[in-house]
Structure formats: C-alpha cells, structure tokens
C-alpha positions as CSV (number, residue, x, y, z in Angstrom):
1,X,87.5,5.5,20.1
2,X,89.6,2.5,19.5
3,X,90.7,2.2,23.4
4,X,87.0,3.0,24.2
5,X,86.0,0.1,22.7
6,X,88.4,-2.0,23.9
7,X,88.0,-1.1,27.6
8,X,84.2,-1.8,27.4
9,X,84.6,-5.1,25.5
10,X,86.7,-6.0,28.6
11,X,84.9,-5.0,31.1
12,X,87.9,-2.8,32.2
13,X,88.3,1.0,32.8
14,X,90.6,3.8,33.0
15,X,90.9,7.4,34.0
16,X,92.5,9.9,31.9
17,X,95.4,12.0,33.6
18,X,96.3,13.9,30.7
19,X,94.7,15.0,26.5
20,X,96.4,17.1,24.9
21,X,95.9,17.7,21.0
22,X,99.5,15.9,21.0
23,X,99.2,13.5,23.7
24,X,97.2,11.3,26.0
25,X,98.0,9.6,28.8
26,X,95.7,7.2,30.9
27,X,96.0,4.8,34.0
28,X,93.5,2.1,34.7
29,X,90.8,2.7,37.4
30,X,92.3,0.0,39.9
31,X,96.1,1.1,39.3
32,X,98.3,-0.2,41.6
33,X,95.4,-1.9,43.4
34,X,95.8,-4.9,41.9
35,X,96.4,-3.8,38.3
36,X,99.2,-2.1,36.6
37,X,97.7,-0.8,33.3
38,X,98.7,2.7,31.6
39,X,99.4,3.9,28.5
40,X,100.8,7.0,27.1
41,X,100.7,8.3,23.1
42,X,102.3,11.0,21.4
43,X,101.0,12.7,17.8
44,X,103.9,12.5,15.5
45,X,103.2,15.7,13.3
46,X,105.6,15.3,10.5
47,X,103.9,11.3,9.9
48,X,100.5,12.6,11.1
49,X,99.9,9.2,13.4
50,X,99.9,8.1,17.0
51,X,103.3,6.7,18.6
52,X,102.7,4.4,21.9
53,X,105.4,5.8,23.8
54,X,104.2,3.5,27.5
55,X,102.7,0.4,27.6
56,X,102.2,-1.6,30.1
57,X,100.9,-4.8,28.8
58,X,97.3,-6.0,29.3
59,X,94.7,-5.2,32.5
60,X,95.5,-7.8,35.0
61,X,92.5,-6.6,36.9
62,X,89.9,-9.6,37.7
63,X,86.7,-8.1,37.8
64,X,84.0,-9.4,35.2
65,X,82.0,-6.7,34.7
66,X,82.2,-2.9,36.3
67,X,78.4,-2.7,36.7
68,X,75.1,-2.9,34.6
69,X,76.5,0.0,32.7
70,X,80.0,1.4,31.6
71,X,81.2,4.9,32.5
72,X,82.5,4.6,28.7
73,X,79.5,3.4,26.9
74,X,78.6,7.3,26.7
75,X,75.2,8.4,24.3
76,X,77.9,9.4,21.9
77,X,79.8,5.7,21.8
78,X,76.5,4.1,21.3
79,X,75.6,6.5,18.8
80,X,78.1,5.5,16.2
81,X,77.5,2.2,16.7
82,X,74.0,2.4,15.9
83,X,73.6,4.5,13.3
84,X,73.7,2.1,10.6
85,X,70.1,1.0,12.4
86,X,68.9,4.9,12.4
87,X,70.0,5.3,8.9
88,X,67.6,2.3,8.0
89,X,64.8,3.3,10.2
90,X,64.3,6.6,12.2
91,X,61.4,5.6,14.1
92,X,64.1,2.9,15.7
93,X,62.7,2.2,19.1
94,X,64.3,3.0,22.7
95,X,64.3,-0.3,23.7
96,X,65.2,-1.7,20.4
97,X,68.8,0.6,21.3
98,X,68.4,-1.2,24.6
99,X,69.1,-4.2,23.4
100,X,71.6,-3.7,20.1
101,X,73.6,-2.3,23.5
102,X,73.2,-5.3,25.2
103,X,73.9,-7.9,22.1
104,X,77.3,-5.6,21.1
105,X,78.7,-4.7,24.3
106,X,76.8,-7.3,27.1
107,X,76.0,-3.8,29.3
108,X,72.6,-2.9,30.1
109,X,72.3,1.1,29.5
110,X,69.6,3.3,30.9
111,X,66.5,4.4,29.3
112,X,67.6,8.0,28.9
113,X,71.0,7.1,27.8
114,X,69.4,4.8,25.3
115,X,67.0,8.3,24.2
116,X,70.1,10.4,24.2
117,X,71.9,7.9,22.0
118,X,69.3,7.8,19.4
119,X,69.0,11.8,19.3
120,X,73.5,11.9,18.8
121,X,72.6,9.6,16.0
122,X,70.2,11.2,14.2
123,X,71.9,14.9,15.0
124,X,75.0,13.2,12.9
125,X,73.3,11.5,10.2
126,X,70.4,14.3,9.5
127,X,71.6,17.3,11.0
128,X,71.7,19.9,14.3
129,X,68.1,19.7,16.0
130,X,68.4,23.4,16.5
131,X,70.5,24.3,13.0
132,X,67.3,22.5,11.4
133,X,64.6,25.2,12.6
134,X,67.3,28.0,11.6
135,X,68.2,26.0,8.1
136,X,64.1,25.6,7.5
137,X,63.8,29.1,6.2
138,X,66.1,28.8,3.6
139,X,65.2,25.3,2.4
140,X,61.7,26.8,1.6
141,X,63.4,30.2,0.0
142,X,65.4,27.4,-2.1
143,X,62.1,24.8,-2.8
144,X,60.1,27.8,-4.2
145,X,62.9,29.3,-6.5
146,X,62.5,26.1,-8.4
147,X,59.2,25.2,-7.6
148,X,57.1,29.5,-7.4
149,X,53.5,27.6,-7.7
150,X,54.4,26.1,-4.1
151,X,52.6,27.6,-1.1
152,X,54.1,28.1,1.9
153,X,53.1,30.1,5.0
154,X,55.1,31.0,8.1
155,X,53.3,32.2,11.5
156,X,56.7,33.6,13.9
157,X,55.7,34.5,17.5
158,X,58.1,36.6,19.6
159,X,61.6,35.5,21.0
160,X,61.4,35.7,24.7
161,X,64.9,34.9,27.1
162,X,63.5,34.7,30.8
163,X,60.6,37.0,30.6
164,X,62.0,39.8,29.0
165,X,61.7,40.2,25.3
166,X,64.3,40.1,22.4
167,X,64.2,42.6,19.8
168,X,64.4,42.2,16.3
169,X,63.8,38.1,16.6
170,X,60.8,35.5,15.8
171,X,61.0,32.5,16.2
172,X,58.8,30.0,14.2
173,X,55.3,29.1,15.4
174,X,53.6,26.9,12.6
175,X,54.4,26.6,8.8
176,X,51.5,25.2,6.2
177,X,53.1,24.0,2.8
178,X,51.9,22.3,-0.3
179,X,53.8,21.4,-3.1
180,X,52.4,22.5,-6.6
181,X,52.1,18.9,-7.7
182,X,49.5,18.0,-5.1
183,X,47.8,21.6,-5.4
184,X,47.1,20.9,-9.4
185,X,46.2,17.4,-9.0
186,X,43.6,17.7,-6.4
187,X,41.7,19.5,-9.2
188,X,41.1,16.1,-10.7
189,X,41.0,14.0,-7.1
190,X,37.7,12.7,-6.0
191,X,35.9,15.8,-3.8
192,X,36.7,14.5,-0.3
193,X,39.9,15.5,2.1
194,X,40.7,13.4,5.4
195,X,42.9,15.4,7.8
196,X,44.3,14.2,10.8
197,X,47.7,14.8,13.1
198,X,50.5,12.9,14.4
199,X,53.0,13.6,17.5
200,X,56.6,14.6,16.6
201,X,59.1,12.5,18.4
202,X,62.3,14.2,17.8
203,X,63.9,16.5,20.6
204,X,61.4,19.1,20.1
205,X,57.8,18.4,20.5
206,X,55.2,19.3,17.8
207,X,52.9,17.7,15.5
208,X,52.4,17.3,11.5
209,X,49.1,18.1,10.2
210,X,48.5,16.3,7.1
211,X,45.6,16.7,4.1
212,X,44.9,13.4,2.3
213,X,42.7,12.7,-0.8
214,X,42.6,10.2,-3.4
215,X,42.6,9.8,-7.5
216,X,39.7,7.9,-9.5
217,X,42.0,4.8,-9.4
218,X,41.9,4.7,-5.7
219,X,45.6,6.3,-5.3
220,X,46.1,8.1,-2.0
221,X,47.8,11.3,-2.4
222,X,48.6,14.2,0.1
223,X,47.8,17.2,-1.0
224,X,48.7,19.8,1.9
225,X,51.0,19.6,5.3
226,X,51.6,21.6,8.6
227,X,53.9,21.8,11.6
228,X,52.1,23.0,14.8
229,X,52.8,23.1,17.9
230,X,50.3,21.1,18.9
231,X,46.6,19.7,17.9
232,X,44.8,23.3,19.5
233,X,41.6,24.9,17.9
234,X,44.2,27.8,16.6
235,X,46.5,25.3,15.2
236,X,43.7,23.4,12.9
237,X,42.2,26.9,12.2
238,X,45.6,27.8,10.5
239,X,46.3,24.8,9.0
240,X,42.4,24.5,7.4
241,X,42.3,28.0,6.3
242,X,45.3,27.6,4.3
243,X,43.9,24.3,3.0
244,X,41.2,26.1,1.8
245,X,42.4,29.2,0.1
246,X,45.4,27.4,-1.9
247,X,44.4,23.8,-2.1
248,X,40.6,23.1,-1.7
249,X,39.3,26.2,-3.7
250,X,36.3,24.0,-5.1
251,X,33.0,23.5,-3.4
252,X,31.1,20.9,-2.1
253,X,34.4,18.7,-0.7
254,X,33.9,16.2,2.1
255,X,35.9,17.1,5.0
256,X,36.5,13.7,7.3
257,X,38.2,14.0,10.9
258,X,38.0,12.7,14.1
259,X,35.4,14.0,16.5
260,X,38.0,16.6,18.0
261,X,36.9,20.0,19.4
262,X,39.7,21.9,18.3
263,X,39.0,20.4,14.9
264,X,35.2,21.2,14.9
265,X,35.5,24.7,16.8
266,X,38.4,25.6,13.9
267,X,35.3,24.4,11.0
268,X,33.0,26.7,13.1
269,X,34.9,29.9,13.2
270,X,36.0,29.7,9.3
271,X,34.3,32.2,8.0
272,X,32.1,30.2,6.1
273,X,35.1,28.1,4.3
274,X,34.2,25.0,5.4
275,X,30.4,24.6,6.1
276,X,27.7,24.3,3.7
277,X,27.5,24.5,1.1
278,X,31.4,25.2,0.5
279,X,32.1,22.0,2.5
280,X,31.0,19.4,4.2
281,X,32.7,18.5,7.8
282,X,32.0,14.5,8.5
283,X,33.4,12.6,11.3
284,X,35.5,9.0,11.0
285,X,32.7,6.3,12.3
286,X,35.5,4.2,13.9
287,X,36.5,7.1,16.3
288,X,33.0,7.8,17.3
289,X,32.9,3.6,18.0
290,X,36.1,4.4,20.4
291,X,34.1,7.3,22.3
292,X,31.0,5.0,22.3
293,X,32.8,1.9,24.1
294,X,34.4,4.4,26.3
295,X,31.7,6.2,27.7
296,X,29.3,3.2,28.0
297,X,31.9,-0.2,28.1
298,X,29.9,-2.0,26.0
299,X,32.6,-4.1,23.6
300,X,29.6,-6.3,22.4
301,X,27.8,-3.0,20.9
302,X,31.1,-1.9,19.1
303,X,30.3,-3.9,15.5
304,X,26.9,-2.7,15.5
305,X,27.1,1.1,15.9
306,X,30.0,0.8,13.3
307,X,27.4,-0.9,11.4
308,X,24.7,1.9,11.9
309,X,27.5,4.6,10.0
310,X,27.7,2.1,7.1
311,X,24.4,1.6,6.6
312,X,23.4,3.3,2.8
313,X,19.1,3.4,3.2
314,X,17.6,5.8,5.8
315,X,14.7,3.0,6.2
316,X,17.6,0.4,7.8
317,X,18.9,3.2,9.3
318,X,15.9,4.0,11.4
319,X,14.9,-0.1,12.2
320,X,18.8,-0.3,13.7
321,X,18.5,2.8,15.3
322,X,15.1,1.6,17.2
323,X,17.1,-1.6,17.9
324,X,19.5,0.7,19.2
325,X,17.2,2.4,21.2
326,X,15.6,-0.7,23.2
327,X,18.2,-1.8,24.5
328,X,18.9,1.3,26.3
329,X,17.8,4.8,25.3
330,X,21.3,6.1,26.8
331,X,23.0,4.7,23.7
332,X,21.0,6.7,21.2
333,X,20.9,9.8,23.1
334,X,24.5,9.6,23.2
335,X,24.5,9.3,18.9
336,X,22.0,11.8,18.6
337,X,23.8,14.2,20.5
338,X,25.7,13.9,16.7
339,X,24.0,15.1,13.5
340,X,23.3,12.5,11.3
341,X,24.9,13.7,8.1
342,X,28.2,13.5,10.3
343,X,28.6,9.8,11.3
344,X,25.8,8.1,8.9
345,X,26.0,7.4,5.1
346,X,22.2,7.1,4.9
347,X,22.2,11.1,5.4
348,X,25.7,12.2,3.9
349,X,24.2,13.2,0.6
350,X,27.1,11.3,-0.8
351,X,29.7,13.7,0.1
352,X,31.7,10.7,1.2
353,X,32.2,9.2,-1.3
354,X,31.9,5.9,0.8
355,X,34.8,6.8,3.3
356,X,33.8,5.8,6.4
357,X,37.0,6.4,8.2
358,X,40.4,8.5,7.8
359,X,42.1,5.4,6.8
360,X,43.5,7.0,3.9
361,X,45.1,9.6,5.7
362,X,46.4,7.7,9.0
363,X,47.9,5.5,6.2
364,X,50.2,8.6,5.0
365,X,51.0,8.9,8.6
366,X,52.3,5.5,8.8
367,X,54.3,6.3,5.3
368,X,55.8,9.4,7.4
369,X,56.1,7.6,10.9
370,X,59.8,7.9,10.4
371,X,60.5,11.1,9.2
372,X,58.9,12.8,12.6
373,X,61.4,11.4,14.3
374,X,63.7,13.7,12.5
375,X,65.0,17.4,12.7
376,X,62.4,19.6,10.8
377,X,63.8,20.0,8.1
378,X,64.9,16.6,7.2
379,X,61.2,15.8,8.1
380,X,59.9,18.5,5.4
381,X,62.5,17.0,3.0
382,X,61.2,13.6,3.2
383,X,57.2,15.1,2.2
384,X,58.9,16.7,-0.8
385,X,60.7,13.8,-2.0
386,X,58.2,11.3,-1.2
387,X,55.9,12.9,-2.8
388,X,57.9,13.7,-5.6
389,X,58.7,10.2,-6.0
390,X,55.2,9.2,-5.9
391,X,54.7,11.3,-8.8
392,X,57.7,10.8,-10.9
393,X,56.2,6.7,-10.6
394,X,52.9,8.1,-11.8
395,X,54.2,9.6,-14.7
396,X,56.0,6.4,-15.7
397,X,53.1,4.5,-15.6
398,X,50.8,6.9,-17.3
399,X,53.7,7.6,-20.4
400,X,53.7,3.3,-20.4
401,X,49.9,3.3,-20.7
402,X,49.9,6.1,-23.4
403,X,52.4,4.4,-24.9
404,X,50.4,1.6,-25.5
405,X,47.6,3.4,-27.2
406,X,45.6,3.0,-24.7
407,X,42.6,6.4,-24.5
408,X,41.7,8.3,-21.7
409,X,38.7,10.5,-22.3
C-alpha cells in the first residue's frame, strides 16, 4: 500500500514481475527506457518484517503525470482513503469521491471507478453486500428473542440459476417489520398514517416503505417499515396489509399518500382494511399540484390549487372552484376526476387532522437518506436504533417532566 501510494503521488508506475507471500519484486514501467527503478523485498519470518534486499534509488523517469487516471488508483486504493468520509456520511456523493480523488492524489478517476470505490468502502466498514441479505435472517431471529412483541414478516420467492430451478432455496422477496415500541405507541398517536417510499442506492436495487404518524406534541414517529423490490401494486398491498393487522388495528385512521396507482389499487383490493369506515385513503395536495402543472404547464395556477386543498369551509371551496372553472373548464375537470374527500379539507370529515401533505413522513426519509445506501442489514439496524434512540430521549424527557411534578391526565 505504502509503494502504491508513493508511485501515484509521483506520478510514476511500475509493473510487478514477481509476489510471493515472501517476496515482491517490481520494475518501473519505463525500465531501461530512460529510467532505472526496481525494487526487490523479502519477508523475514523469524522478525516478522520486510527487508529491502534491491534498490535502485529514486524514478529518474520525467514524465508529469501518466494520464487523467493511474493504473494504481484502483476502487480499492481509493476506498481506504475515503472511508473516513463514508463512515461520516453514507449517502456521500459520486462526485463528491470525484473530487476527494482529485484534491488527495491530483488524478481525475472515472465515474464508475468513483461508484465502485464507494461500494469497497462501505462493504469494509458495514459489511459484505451479499453476506447482508444471508446475515438478515438471523439479525431478526436475534431482534425478536429480546424484543417477542416485534412483528416481522418475510415473503421468499424461488432461487432460480439460468432458467432452471434450485431446490430446497428462497431467496428473499420483501420483509415488513415494526418494532414493539412504535406498535404500542401508535395506540396513543393522533389517527392518521402518511406512507411513502424511497429508492435504495446500495449495490442492489430496492426500495424502503415507511409508516409515519405523529404524538399530541407534534413528535413524528415511525411506526412500521418494508423492503420491496420496488414501488408495484403487490409490494404496497403487502406492506399495507401488514400495516393494518399488527400496527393500525383501530378504525377510522387517515391514510395520506401520493396519487400512485399501485398505492390506490393496493387500498382497493384490501379486503375492506382500508376503506370506509376502517380507513380513510387521502392524497398529499402538493403531489396532486405537481400532476396539475404537468399536465396543463400552468406555474401561475400552482399556489391556487394548493390553496383550493387547504381551504377549511365547503362555501370558499365552491366560489374557488367556480373561479377555477372560468378560467378554463379543463382545470376542474381534471380535479374532479379526484373525489373531493381525497385532496380537499372542506370534505375530509377531519380525518386529516390538518395534514395536507406527507411531510411528516418524507421527513423520516430524509432522517434515513443514509442508511439506504447501506447493505440491508446495516440499513434495518439503523431503523432499530434510531428509533430506539428516539425513544430512550422520550423517556428522559417524560421521567424529567414527572419528576418535576408536573400531571398528565
């Protein structure tokens, strides 16, 4: 490593002629054109250390730099020297290893080089991409030995090599969990549950489903996760269904989302879980705003159909609407196309709760941003002790509050 970084810092290279566990012997690329360089080492066993056994001084070799890139600035080389920045932040950006490259070594490395880097780096800080699916299994088994009120539910699929099938092997399709903390508490959260999805970023492709609600003091807690393979009508069915029978067992809860099919077509085939009157499926007004400006590019209408969700009496409701309405009849075609109780407080029944949006949940997802750029089970690690932290501080401040004589009724 040490004669790695050396030879990149110089803007030299060599070529290896022989490693052996006991020696190593290397020439420079432009030997005896110009430049003499070698170097041979032997392993003294008995003193367990390297002994230079040929050296032949310093490269004498003129040339400034080999080429953008360096045959020994390898994903691996940059990989140790960046993982100090990966163990700080996960969701480290390509380009940001781009240019650590450039400002520690002056070389400009590709983009994939840059990806494969980053994926070396987290393998060796968080663990094997594929040892995490195979380790998953038995962190659960572990998590609900000390913690039996935790749900968790695996769907496997067959093992397939080619197109012929493996006997006797599953592999993992999705996995719902919920920790027994969040499960309990949602008993005393406010009715209403914003689900949404985010894209995995690691070597495997996926997404986390996430359940979100919130306390009487405004807290946002998640109550339920999910690892899918990707946001399809079969994925949200099995990630809502187990919402409902181990999470959301009360009735009458607000159910926000985006307007996504799969979403609404996994509401319609529940069973009768989450309609009415067990639930009550409403969309997030600023994602309907985003389908409005895209179908009819009209950014000067974008604050006023917001406006139309927020709006709390049917009677302003209906003069916006009209409003609406005369300056083209397209627009509220398009909104009617969308039952009222869906996008409009005026009609919710207060099912809401005043939640216009999913900002509650797309917040958790910006809490978790860096964990799903992580093996899966280092990402399932960091819900369980986020969240366990997040209750451990709760408990603090409720014991300080008791302490002080205040009374809750």
């Amino acid at each position: 490593m040490a004669m790695k970084d050396y030879t990149i810092r110089r803007g030299v290279d060599y070529r290896v002629y022989e490693s052996e566990p006991l020696t190593f012997y290397a020439k420079c690329t432009q030997y005896r054109s110009g430049c003499d360089w070698l170097i041979r080492v032997s392993m003294i066993s008995r003193k367990y250390c390297w002994v230079i056994r040929r050296y032949n001084g310093i490269h004498t070799c003129t040339r400034a730099t080999i080429s953008q890139d360096h045959s020994k600035l390898d994903s691996n080389t940059i990989a140790e020297a960046i993982k100090p920045l990966v163990e700080a932040d996960s969701s480290l950006k390509v380009k940001s290893v781009i240019t650590e490259v450039q400002s520690k070594f002056n070389y400009t490395i590709s983009y994939r080089k840059a990806w494969l880097a980053k994926q070396n780096s987290v393998e060796k800080i968080f663990g094997g991409w594929k040892a995490s699916y195979e380790a998953l299994p038995i962190w659960f088994e572990a998590m609900c030995h000390k913690e039996p009120s935790a749900v968790v539910h695996f769907e496997t699929m067959p093992a397939y090599q080619g197109d012929d099938l493996v006997t006797d092997i599953r592999v993992l399709h999705r996995v719902f969990w919920s920790y027994y903390s969040c499960i309990r508490a949602f008993i005393h959260y406010k009715p209403v549950v914003q689900v949404d999805g985010t894209h995995l970023y690691g070597k495997y492709k996926g997404c986390l489903l996430v359940a979100v609600s919130q306390d009487g003091n405004n807290n946002i807690v998640p109550i339920a996760f999910a690892i899918v393979e990707e946001e399809t009508s079969d994925a949200w069915h099995f990630f809502l269904s187990n919402l409902q029978q181990h999470v959301v067992t009360r009735d009458s809860v607000g159910l926000i989302s985006h307007r996504h099919e799969s979403i609404n077509a996994a509401v319609t085939r529940s069973n009768g879980a989450w309609p009415p009157p067990k639930a009550f499926h409403m969309f997030c007004i600023r994602h309907i705003e985003s389908n409005f400006l895209r179908k009819f590019k009209a950014p000067y209408l974008q604050k006023f159909v917001v406006n139309i969700g927020y709006l709390r009496t049917v009677c302003e409701y209906e003069v916006c609407h009209q409003r609406l309405r005369e300056w083209d009849e397209a627009y509220t075609n398009y909104l009617n196309r969308i039952p009222r109780k869906q996008y409009a407080l005026a009609f919710d029944g207060g099912y809401r709760w005043s939640h216009m949006t999913t900002n509650l949940v797309e917040c958790i997802n910006s809490v978790l941003k860096g964990a799903c750029n992580l093996p899966i089970t280092a990402l399932v690690k960091a819900t369980f002790y986020r969240v366990n932290e997040l209750f451990t501080q709760k408990r603090a401040e409720m014991e300080a509050r008791i302490n002080a004589g205040h009374i809750f009724f």
